[in-house]
C-alpha positions as CSV (number, residue, x, y, z in Angstrom):
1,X,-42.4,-58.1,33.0
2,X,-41.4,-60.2,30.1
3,X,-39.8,-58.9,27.2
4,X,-42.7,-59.6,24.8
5,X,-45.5,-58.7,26.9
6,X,-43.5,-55.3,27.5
7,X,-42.8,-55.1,23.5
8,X,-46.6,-55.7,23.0
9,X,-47.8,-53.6,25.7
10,X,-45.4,-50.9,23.8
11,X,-47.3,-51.6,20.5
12,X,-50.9,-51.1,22.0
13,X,-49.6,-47.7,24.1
14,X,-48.1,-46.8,20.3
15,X,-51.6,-47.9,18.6
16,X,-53.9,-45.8,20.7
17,X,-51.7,-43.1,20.7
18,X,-51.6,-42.8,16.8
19,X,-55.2,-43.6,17.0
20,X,-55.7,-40.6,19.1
21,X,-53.5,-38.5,17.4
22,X,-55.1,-39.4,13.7
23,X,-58.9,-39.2,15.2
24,X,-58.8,-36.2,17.1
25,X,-56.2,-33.8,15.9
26,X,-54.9,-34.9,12.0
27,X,-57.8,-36.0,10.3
28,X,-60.1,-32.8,11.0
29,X,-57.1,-31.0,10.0
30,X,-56.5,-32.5,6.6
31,X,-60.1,-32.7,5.9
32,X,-60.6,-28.7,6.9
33,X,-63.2,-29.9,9.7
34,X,-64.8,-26.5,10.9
35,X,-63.8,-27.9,14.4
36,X,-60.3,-27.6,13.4
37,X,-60.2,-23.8,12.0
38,X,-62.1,-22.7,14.9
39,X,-60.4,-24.3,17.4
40,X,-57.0,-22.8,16.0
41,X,-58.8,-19.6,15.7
42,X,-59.8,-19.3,19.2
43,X,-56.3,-20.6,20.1
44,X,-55.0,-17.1,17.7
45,X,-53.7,-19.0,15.0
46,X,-55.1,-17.4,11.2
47,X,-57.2,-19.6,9.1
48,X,-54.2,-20.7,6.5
49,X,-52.4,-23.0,9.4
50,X,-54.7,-26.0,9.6
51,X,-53.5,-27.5,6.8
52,X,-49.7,-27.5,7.6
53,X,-50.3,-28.0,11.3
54,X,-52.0,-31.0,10.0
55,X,-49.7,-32.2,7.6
56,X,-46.5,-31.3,9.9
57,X,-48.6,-33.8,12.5
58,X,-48.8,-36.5,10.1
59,X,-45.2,-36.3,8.6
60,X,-44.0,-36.9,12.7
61,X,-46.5,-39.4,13.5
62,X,-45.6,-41.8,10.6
63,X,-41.7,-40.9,11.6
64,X,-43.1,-42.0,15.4
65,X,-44.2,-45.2,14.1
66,X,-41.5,-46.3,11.9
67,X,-39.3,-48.3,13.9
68,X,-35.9,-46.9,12.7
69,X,-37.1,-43.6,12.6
70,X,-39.2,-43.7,16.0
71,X,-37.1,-41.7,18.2
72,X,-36.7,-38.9,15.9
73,X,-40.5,-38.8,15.3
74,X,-40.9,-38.7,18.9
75,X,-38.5,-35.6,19.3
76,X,-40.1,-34.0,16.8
77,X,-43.3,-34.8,17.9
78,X,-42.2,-33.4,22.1
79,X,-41.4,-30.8,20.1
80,X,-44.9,-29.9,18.2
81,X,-46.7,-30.6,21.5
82,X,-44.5,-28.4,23.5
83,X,-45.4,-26.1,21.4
84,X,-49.1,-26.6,22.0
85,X,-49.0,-26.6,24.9
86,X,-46.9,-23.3,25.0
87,X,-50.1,-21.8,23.0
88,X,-53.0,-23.5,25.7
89,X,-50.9,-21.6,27.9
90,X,-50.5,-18.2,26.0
91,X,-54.4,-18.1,26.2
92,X,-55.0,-18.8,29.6
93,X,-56.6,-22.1,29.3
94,X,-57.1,-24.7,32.1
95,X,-53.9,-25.9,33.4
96,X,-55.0,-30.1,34.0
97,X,-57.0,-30.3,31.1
98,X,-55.8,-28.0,28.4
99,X,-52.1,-26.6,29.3
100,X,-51.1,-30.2,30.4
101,X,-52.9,-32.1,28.4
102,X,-49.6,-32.3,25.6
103,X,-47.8,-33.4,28.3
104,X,-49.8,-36.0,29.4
105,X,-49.8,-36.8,25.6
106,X,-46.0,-37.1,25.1
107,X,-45.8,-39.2,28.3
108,X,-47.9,-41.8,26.8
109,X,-46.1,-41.6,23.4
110,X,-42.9,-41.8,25.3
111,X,-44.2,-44.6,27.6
112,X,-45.2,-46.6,24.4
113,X,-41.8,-46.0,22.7
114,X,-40.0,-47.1,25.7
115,X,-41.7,-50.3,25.7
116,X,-41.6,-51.3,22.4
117,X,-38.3,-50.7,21.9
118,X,-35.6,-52.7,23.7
119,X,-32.5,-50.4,22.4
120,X,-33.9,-47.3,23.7
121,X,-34.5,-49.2,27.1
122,X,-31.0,-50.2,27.2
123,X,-30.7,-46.1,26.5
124,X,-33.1,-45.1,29.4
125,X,-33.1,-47.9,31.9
126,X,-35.5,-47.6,35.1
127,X,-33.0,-49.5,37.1
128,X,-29.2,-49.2,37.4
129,X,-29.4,-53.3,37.3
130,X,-26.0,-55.2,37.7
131,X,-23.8,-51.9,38.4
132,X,-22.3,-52.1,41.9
133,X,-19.3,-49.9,41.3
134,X,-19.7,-47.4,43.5
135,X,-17.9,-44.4,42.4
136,X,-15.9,-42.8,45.7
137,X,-14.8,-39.7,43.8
């Protein structure tokens, strides 16, 4: 794959992702959607949470998306849907469609980062291209 089809294919995984992420979990947060407070509340989070779940979502989306900050916002963002997953599992939910559902999350995130960014495929290569020295111990 070309390098600008990859960086552009990086940019759409990155777009739908922070579409998703905006649409379906920050927005009704920040807004104090009823959908929001009861879903925390079924999950066993208290009322006062939305709002700084919400906002802590934002801050490591917009760290996600800024280029020189991107890696960091995707650590920090692992980390938030680790821990959301960690609570889907806590209540006994679904494994392939609520437990794993973060995860499938973060692999798309991650998948969009690695595209878009040549440096951090440089970092994480899929391929050990051009290294034939074979180490013998």
């Amino acid at each position: 794959m070309r390098i600008s089809t990859m960086t552009w294919a990086g940019r759409i995984l990155t777009g739908i992702f922070a579409l998703f992420m905006l649409g379906a979990s920050i927005a009704p947060k920040l807004v104090g959607a009823d959908v929001a407070a009861d879903s925390l509340r079924n999950l066993g989070w208290p009322d006062g949470y939305v709002l700084m779940i919400g906002l802590i979502e934002l801050a490591c989306l917009v760290l996600y998306l800024v280029p020189r900050t991107s890696v960091l916002g995707a650590i920090l963002m692992m980390g938030l849907l680790g821990g959301a997953m960690a609570t889907q599992l806590r209540v006994g939910n679904p494994l392939f469609s609520h437990i794993l559902f973060s995860l499938y999350l973060g692999l798309f995130m991650w998948g969009g980062l690695w595209l878009r960014n040549p440096s951090f495929r440089r970092l994480f290569p899929l391929s050990k291209q051009g290294n034939t020295h074979v180490d013998t111990g």
